[in-house]
C-alpha positions in Angstrom: 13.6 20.3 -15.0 12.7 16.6 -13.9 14.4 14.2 -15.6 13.0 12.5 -18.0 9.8 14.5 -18.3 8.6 14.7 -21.6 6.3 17.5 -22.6 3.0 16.1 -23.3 -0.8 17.7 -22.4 -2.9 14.8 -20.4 -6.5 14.5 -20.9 -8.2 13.5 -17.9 -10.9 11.2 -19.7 -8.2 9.3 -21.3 -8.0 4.8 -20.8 -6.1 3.6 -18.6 -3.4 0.9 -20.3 -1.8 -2.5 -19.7 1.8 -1.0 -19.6 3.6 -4.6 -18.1 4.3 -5.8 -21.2 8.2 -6.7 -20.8 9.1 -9.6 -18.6 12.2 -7.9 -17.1 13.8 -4.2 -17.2 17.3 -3.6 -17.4 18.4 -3.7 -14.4 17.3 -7.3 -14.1 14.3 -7.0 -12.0 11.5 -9.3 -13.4 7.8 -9.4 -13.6 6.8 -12.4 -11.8 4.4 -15.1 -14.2 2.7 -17.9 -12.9 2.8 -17.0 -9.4 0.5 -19.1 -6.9 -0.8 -17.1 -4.3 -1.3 -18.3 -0.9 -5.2 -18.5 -1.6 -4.8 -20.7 -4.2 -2.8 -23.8 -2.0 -5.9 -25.1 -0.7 -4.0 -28.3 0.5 -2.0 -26.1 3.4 -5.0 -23.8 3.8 -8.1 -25.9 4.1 -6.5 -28.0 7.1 -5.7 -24.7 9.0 -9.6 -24.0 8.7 -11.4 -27.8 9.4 -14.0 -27.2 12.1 -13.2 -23.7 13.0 -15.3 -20.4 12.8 -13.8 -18.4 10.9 -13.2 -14.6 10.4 -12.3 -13.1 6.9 -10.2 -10.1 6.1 -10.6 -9.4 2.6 -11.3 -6.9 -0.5 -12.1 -7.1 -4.3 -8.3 -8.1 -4.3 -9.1 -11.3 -2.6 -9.2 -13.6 -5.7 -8.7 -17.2 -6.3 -7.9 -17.4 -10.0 -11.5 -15.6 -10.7 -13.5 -16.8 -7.9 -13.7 -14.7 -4.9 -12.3 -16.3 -1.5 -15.3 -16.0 0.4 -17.2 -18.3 -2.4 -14.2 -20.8 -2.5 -14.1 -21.0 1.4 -17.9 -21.5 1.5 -18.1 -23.9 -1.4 -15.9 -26.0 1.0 -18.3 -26.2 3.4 -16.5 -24.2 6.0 -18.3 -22.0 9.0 -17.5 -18.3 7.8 -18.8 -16.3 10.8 -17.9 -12.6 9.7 -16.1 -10.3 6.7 -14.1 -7.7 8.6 -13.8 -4.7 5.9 -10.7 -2.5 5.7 -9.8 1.4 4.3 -11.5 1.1 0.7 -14.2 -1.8 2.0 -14.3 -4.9 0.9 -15.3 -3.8 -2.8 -12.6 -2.0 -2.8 -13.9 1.4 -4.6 -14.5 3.6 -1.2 -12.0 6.9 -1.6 -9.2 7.4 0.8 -9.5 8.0 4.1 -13.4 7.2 3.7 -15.1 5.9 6.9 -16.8 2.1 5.9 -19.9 1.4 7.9 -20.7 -2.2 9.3 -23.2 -3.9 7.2 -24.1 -7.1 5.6 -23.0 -9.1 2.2 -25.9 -8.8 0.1 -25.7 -11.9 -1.3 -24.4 -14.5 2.0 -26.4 -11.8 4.7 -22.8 -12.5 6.4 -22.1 -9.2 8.8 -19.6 -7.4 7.5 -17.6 -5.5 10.3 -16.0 -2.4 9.8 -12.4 -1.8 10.6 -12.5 1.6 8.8 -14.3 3.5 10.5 -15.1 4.0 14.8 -13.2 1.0 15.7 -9.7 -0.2 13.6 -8.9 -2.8 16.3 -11.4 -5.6 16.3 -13.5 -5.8 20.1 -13.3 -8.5 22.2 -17.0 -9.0 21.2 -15.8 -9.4 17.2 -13.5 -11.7 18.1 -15.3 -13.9 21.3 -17.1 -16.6 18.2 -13.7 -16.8 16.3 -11.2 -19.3 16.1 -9.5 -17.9 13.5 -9.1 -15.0 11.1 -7.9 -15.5 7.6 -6.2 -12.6 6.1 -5.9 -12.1 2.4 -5.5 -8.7 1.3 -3.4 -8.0 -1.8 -0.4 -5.1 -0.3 1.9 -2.9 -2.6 4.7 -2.9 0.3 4.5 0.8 1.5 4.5 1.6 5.0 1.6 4.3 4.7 -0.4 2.0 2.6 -3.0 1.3 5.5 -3.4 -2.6 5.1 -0.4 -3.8 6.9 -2.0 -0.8 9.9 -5.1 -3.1 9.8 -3.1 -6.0 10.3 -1.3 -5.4 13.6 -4.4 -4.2 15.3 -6.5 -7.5 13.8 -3.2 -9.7 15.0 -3.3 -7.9 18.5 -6.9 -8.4 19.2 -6.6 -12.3 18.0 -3.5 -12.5 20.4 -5.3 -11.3 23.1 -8.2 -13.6 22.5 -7.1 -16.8 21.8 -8.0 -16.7 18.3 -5.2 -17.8 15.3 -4.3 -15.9 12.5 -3.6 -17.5 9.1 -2.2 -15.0 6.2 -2.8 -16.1 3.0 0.2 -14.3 1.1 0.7 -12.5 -2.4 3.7 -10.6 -3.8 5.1 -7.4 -3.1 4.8 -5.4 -6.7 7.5 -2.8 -4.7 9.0 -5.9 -3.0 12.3 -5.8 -5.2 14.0 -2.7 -2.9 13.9 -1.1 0.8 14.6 2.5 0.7 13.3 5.9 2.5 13.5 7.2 6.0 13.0 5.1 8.9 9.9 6.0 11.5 10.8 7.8 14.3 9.4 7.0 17.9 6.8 10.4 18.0 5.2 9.7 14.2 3.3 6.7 15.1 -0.2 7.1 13.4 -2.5 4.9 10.9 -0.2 5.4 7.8 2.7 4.6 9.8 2.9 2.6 13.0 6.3 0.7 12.8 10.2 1.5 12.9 10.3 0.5 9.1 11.4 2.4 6.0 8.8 3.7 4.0 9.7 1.0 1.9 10.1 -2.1 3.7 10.4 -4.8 0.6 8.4 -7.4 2.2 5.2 -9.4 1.6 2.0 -9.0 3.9 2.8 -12.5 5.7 6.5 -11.9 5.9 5.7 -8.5 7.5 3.2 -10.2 9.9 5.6 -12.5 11.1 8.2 -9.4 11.7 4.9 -7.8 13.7 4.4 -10.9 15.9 8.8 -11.6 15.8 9.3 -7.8 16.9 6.8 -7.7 19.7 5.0 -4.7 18.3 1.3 -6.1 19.6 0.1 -7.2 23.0 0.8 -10.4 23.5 2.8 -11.2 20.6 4.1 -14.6 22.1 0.2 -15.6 22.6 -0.8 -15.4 18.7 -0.9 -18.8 17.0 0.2 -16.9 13.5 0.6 -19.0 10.0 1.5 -17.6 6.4 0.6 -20.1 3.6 3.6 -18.5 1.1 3.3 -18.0 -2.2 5.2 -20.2 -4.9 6.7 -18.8 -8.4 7.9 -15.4 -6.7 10.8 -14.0 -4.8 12.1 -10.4 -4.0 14.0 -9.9 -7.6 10.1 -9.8 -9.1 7.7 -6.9 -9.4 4.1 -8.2 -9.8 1.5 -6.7 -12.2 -1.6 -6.7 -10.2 -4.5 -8.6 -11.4 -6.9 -6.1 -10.0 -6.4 -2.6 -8.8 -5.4 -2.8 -5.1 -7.3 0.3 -4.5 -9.4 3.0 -6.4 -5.5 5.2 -7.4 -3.8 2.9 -7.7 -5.0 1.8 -11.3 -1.8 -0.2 -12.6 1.6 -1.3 -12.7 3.0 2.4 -13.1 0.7 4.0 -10.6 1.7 1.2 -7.9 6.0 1.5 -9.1 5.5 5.3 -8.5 3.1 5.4 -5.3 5.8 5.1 -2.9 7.7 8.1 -4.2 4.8 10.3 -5.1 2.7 9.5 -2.0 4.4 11.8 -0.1 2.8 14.8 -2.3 -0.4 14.0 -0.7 1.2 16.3 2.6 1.2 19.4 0.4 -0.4 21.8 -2.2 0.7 19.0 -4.9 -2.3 17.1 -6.5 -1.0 13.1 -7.8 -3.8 13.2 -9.8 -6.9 12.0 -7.9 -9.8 13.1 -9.5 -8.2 12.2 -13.5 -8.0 8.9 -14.9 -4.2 9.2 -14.5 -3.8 8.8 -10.6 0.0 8.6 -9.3 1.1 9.2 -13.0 1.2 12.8 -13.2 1.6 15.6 -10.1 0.4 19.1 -10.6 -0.6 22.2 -8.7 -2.7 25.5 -9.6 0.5 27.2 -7.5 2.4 27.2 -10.0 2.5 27.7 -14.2 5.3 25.5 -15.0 5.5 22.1 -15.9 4.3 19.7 -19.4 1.2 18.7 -18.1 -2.1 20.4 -17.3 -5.1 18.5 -16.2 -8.4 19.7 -14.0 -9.2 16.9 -11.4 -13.3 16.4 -11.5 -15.5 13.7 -9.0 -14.9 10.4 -10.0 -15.1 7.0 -8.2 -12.9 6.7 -5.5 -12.4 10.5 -5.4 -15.6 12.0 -5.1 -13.9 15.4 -3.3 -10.1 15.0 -4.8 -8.0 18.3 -3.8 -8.3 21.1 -6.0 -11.4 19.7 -7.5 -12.3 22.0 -10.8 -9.3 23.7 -10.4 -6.6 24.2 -13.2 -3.4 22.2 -12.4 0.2 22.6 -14.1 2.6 19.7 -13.6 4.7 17.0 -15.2 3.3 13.5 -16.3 5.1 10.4 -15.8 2.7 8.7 -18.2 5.5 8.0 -20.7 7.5 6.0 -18.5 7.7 2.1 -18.8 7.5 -0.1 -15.0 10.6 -0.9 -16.4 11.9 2.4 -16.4 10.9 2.9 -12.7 11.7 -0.2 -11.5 15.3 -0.4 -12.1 15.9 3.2 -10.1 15.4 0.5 -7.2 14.7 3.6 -4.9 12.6 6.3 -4.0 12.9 8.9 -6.3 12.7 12.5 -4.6 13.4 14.9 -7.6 9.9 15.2 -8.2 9.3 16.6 -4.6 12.4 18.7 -4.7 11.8 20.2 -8.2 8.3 20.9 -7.1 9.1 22.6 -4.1 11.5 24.6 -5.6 8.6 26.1 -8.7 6.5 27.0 -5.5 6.0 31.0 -4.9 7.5 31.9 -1.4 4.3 33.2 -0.2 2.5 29.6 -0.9 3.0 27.2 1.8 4.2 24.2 0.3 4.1 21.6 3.1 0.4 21.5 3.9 -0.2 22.9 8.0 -1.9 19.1 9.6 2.0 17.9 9.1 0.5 15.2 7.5 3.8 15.4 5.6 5.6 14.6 8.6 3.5 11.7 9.7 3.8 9.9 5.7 7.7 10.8 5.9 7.8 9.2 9.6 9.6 12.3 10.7 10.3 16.0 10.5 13.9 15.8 9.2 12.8 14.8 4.9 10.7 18.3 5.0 13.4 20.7 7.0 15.9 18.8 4.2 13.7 19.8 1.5 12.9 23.2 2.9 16.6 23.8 3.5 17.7 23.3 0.3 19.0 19.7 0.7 20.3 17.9 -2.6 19.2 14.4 -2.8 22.4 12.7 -2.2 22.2 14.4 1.0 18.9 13.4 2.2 19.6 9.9 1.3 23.0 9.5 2.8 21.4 10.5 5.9 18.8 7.0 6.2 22.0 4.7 5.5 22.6 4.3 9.0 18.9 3.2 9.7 18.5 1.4 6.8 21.4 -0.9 7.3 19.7 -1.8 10.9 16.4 -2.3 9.4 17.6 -4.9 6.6 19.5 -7.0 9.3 16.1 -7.5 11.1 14.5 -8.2 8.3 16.4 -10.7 7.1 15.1 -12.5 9.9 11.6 -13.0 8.6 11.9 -13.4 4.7 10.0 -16.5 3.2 11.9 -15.6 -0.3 14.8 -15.5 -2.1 15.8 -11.8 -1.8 17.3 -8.9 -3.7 
């Protein structure tokens, strides 16, 4: 059985709840308070942004206390040119994997450019009546979270035009730990485009600099690149979002829990899109085990969610604290192995697109699993790689680390 499962029947129309409501879990690892996000220090953000035309990257997430960024900016009396709109668009309630059209802000008639859609690297034309892009887009630090993809091809295209970048930067709620496998040259794609674990433990601006540091875009030594840090927050805090960062993701547990459950979205394994318990329970109508059934239906931000209307058995993780999760201080890959294991032999597990492979950032986690690997195996196997990965990034942290 998976540990610490408790059996329990979820109801799909059930609230979601405020579950940070402990300021630190056992194994020391605190929920940040009174954090200042890089938005809000308008005295090293303002100057960066005095006579230029100005691009925006941002979401629902982009908030300044409770005013929206693109109000604050303008009720400064700066020259906003353009909203580019990432993977969920810049209301943040488009499903995953969703293609965003370009369109304007009903309420400024500012274009809002798509970067979700044909294009995800801004043209030369997007970028020829920029001086700079301001990026403020709240991250939960996992590789195949698609923002930090955004943000090397909007880096690249402002390196090779002359244009600056200036990251605005809020905490890592996974920032605490770096764990899982390493990307392998060959498993490049949108949810993965950089030798990093699939966590990496750093913020959006800290992993911008390691973009621009590394040379992973064009003309990296061309981009004029400044992150406007955060105060009240280092790498011993998780963060309890004050809006979901996407339409899953709905809190604190959900985000704690994403990075080790994520990878069920490359099989027959739904993480409960479609129920009002997303990344809090997993479940399949493969198999008849488990505590937990639930029947994902079309909701917001999962209009089509896998297995819609179909019967799924499972476990729920909806009894478990962030504090619980958070002092693991790792990926967690029972779940996946326990699962695999309850699968009938003639049900392919592993879905056949080897989407798997490309969230994993290599074939070796699912021939592990498939062969029967224990845990302890798999993860003694990323040491190496790991080891390499937190000596480079040790070169780009703005904060106090783990």
């Amino acid at each position: 059985m998976l540990s610490g499962v408790v059996s329990c029947r979820v109801s799909i129309k059930a609230p979601n709840s405020n579950i940070a409501d402990h300021s630190e879990s056992p194994s020391g690892i605190k929920l940040a308070e009174d954090v200042m996000v890089g938005a809000e220090r308008m005295d090293l953000l303002v100057p960066k942004l005095a006579g230029k035309r100005i691009g925006l990257v941002v979401n629902h997430s982009s908030l300044v206390g409770e005013t929206h960024l693109l109000d604050s900016i303008l009720s400064l009396e700066k020259n906003v040119v353009k909203i580019f709109a990432l993977e969920h668009g810049i209301r943040g309630d488009a499903d995953a994997g969703e293609l965003i059209d370009d369109s304007r802000d009903a309420r400024t008639g500012l274009p809002i450019i798509s970067l979700y859609g044909t294009e995800k690297k801004p043209t030369n034309a997007h970028m020829s009546d920029l001086d700079v892009v301001l990026f403020d887009i709240q991250d939960v630090g996992v590789r195949f979270y698609t923002y930090i993809s955004s943000l090397h091809y909007i880096m690249e295209a402002a390196a090779e035009n002359g244009v600056a970048i200036v990251v605005t930067d809020r905490p890592n709620p996974n920032g605490f730990y770096v764990d899982g496998p390493v990307l392998q040259p060959g498993f490049e794609s949108f949810v993965g485009m950089h030798p990093v674990p699939v966590v990496h433990g750093m913020t959006v601006g800290e992993y911008a600099k390691m973009i621009k540091g590394e040379g992973w875009i064009k003309s990296s030594e061309d981009l004029e690149l400044m992150v406007v840090p955060c105060l009240n927050y280092d790498h011993s805090m998780t963060y309890d979002l004050p809006v979901p960062p996407s339409p899953n993701l709905p809190n604190l547990r959900a985000v704690l829990l994403y990075p080790s459950l994520c990878f069920f979205e490359g099989t027959e394994v739904s993480v409960g899109r479609g129920t009002n318990l997303q990344f809090q329970l997993i479940g399949s109508p493969f198999i008849s085990s488990g505590d937990t059934i639930f029947i994902p239906e079309s909701k917001p931000g999962a209009t089509n969610p896998p297995f819609l209307g179909k019967k799924c058995h499972g476990y729920s993780f909806t009894h478990l604290h962030w504090s619980e999760i958070a002092q693991k201080g790792q990926l967690d890959l029972q779940p996946l192995i326990q699962m695999f294991s309850e699968f009938p032999t003639e049900q392919s597990f592993f879905l056949r697109n080897n989407f798997f492979d490309r969230l994993a950032g290599t074939e070796r986690l699912r021939k592990q699993i498939s062969d029967g690997w224990t845990e302890e195996q798999i993860r003694a196997e990323w040491q190496r790689d790991l080891h390499h990965f937190l000596e480079i990034r040790e070169n780009y942290l703005l904060y106090d680390d783990f």
